[in-house]
Backbone as a ProteinNet text record, in pm:
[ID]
protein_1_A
[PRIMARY]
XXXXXXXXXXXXXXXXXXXXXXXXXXXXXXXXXXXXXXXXXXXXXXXXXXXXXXXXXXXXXXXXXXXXXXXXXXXXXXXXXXXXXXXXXXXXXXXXXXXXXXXXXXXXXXXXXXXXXXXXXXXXXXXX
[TERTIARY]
4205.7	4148.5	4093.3	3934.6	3900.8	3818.4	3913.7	3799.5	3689.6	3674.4	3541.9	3441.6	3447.6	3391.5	3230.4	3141.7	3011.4	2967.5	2853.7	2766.7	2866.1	2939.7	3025.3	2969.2	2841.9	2759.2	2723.6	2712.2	2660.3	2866.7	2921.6	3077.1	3100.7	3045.7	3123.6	2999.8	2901.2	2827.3	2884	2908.1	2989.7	3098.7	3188.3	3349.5	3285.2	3197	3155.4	3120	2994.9	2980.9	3098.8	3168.7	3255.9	3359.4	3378.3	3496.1	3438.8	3323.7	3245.1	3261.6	3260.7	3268.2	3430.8	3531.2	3631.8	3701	3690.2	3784.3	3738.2	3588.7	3470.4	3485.7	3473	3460.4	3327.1	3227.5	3111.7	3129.9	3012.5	3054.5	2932.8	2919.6	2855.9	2863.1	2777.4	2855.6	2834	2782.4	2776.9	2937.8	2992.8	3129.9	3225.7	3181.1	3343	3442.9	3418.5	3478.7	3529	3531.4	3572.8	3702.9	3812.6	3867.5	3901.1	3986.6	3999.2	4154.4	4109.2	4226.2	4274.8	4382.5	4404.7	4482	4405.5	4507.1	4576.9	4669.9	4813.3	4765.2	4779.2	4752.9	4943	4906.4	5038.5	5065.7	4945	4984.9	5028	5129.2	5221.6	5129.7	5080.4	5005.7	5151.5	5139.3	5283.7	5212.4	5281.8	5253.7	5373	5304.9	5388	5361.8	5381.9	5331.2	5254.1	5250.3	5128.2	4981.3	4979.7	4863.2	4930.9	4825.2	4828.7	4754.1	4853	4801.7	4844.9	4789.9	4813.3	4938.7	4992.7	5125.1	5206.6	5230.3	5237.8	5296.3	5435.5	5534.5	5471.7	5423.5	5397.9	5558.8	5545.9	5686.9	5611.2	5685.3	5624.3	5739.5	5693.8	5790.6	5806.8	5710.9	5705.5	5631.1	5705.4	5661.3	5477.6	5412.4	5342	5227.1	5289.5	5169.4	5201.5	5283.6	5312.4	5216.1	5208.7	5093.8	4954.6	4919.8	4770.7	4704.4	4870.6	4808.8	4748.3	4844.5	4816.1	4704.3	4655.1	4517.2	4441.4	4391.8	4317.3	4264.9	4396.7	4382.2	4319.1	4378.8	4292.7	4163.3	4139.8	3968.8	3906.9	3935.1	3893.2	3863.3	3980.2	3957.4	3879.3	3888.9	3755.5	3642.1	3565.1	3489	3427.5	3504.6	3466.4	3513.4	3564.1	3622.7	3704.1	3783.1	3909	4064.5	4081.8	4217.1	4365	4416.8	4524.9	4669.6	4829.9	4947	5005.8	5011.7	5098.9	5268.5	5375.4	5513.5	5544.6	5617.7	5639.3	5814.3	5867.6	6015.1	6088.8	6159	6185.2	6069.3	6087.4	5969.2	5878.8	5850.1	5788.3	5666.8	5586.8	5497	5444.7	5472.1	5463.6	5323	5214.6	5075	5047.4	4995	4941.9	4824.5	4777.2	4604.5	4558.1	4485.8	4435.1	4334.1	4209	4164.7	4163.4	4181.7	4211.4	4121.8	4006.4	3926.7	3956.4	4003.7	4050.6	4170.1	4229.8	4419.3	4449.3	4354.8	4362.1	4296.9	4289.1	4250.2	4128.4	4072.1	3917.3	3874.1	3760.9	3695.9	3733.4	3690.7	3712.7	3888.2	3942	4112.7	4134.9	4053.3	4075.6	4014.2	3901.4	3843.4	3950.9	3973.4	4062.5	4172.5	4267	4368.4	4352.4	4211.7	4205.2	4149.1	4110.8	4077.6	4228.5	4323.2	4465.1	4495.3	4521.5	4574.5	4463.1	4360.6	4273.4	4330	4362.3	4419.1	4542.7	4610.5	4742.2	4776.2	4672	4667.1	4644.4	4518.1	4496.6	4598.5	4673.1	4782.8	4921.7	4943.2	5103.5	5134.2	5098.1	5129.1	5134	5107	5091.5	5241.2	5332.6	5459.3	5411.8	5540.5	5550.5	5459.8
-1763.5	-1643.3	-1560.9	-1492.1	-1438.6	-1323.7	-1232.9	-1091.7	-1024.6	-1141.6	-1072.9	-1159.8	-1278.5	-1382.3	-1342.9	-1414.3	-1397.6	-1304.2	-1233.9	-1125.3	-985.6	-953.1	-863.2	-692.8	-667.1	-551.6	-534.2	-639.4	-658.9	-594.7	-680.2	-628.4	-476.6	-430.6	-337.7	-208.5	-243.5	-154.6	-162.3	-264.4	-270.6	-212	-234.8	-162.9	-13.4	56.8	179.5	251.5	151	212.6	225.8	126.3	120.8	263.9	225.4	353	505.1	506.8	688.3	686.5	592.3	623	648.7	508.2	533.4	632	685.8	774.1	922.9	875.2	1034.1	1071.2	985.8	1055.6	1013.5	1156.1	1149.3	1033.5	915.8	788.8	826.4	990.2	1038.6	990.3	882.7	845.5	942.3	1087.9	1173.3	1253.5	1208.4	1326.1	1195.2	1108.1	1012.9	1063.3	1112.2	1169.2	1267.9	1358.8	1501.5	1547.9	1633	1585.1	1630.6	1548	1615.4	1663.1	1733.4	1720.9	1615.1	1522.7	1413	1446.3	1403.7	1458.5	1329.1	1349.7	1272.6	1117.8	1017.5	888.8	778.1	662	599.9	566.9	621.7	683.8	797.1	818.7	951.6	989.8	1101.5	1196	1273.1	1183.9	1220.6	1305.5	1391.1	1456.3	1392.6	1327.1	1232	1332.9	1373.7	1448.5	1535	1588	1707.3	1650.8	1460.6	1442	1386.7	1423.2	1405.5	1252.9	1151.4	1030.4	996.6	895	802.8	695.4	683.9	591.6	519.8	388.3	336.6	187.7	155.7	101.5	-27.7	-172.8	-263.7	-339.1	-403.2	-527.6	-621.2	-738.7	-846.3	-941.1	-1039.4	-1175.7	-1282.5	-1292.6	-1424.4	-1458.2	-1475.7	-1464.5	-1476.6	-1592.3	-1616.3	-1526.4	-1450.6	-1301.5	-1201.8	-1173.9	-1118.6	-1146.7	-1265.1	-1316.5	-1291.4	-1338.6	-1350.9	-1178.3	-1110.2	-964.5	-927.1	-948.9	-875.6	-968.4	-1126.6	-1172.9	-1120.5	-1052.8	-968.5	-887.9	-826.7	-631.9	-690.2	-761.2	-729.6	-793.4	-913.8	-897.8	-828.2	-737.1	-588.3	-517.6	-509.7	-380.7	-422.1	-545.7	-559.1	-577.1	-600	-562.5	-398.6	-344.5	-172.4	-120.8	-237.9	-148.5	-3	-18.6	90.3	15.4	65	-20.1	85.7	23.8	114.7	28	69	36	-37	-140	-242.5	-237.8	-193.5	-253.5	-371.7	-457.5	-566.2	-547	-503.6	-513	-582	-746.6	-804.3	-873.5	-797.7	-884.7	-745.1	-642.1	-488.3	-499.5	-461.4	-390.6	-212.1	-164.4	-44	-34.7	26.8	97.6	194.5	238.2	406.8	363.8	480.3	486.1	658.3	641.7	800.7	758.8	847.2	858.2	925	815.8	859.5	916.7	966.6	1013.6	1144.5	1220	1364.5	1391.6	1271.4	1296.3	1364.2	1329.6	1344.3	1231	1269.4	1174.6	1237.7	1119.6	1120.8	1029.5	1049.6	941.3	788.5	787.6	598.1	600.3	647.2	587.3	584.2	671.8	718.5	570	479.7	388.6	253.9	274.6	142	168.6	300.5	263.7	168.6	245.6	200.3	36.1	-7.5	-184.4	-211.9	-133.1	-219.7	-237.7	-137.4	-136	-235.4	-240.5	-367.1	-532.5	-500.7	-689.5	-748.7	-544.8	-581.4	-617	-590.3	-642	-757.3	-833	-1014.6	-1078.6	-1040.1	-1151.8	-1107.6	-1018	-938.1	-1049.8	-1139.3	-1260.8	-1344.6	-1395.3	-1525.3	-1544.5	-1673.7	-1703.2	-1807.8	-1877.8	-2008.2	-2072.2
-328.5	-273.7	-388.5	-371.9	-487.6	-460.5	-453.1	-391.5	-472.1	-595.3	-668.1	-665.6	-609.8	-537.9	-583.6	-604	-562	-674.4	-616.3	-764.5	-722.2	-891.6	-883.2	-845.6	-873	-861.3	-655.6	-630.4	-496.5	-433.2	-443.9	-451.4	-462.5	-560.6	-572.3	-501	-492.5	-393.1	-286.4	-171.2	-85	-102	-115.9	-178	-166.5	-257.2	-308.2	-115	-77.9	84.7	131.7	186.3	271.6	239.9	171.5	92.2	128.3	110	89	312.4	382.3	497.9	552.6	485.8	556.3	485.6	346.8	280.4	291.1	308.1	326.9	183.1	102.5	-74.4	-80.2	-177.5	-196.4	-340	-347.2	-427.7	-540.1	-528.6	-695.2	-802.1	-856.1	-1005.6	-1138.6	-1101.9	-1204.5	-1190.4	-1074.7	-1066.9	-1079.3	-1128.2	-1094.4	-1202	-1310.3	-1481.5	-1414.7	-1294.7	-1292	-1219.8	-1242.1	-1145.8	-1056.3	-937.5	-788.3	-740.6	-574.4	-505.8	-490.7	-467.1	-376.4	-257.5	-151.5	-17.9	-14.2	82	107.4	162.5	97.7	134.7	50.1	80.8	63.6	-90.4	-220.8	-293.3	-298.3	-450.2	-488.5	-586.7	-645.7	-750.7	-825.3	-925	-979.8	-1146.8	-1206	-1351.1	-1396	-1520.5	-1634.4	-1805.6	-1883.3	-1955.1	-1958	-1857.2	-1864	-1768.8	-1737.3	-1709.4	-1557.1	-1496	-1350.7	-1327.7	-1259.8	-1206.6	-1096.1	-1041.2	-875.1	-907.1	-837.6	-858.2	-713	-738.8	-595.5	-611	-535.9	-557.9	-503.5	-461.5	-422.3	-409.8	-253.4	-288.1	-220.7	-276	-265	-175.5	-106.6	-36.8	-92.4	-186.1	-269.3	-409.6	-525.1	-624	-650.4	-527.2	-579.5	-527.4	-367.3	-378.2	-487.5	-559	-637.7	-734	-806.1	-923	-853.7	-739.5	-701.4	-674	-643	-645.8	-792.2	-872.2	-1035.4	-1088.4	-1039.3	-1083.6	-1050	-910.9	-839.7	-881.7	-894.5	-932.4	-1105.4	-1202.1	-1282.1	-1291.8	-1249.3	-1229.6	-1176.6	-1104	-1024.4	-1162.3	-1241	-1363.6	-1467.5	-1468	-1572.3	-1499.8	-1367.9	-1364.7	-1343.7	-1285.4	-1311.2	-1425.3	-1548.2	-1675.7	-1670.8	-1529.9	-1570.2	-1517.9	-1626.1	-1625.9	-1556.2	-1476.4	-1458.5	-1524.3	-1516.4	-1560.7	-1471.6	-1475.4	-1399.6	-1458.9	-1418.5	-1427.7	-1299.9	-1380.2	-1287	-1278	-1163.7	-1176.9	-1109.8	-1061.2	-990.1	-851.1	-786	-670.3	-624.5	-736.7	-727.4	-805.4	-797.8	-903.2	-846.8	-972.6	-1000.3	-1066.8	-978.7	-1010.2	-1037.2	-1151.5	-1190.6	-1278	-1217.3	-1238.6	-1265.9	-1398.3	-1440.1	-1508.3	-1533.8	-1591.4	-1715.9	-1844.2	-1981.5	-2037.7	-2009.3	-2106.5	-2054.2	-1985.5	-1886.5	-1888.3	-1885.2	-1855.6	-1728.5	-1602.4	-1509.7	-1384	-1256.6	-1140.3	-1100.9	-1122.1	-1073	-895.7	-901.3	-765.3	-806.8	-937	-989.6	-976.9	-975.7	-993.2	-809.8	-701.4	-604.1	-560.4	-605.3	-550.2	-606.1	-746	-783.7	-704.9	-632.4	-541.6	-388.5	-378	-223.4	-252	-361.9	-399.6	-399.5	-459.2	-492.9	-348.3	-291.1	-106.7	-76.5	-52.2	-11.9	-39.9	-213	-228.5	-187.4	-156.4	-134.1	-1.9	75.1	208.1	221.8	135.8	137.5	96.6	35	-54.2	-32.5	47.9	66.7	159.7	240.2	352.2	286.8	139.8	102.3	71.7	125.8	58.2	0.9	-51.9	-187.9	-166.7
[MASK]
++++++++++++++++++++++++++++++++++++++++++++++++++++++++++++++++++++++++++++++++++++++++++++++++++++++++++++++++++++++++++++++++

């Protein structure tokens, strides 16, 4: 399974529409650097040092959705080149996402959550 499948730009325009309808975020790429409210979704907006980020517990059924999630998610981050923090703790992964050049949450960390909830939906069914 490979959700970056195909031409990655064509991808992520899609991803970019879809998102500005079901989340209603304007997909401005002059405001993605700036930062926002986040209203209440099944991420937590937690302050870790002073900087405000997105954070969000994943469990897994079987080691091997566990791996195909974290292959996912990071060919996701290198193609939009933002990287968020993966902890892996038993059959968990722990996600946080900020934007480092601000030390705060922007639209791009608001779009790499709703891609993580996206892969975590394709591969949260996969067992051994």
């Amino acid at each position: 399974m490979t959700v970056l499948s195909g031409n990655v730009n064509k991808e992520k325009l899609l991803y970019e529409n879809s998102l500005e309808k079901v989340m209603n975020l304007p997909m401005n790429k002059s405001s993605d650097d700036l930062p926002i409210a986040v209203k209440q979704f099944k991420w937590e907006q937690v302050n870790i040092g002073g900087t405000n980020k997105l954070q969000r517990q994943y469990e897994f059924q079987s080691s091997k959705s566990l791996t195909e999630f974290l292959s996912e998610l990071l060919q996701y981050q290198q193609a939009i080149n933002h990287q968020g923090i993966q902890v892996i703790q038993d059959s968990s992964v722990m996600v946080t996402v900020y934007t480092h050049d601000i030390n705060d949450v922007t639209n791009r960390d608001l779009r790499y959550a709703k891609m993580s909830d996206q892969i975590y939906g394709q591969v949260s069914h996969v067992r051994r």
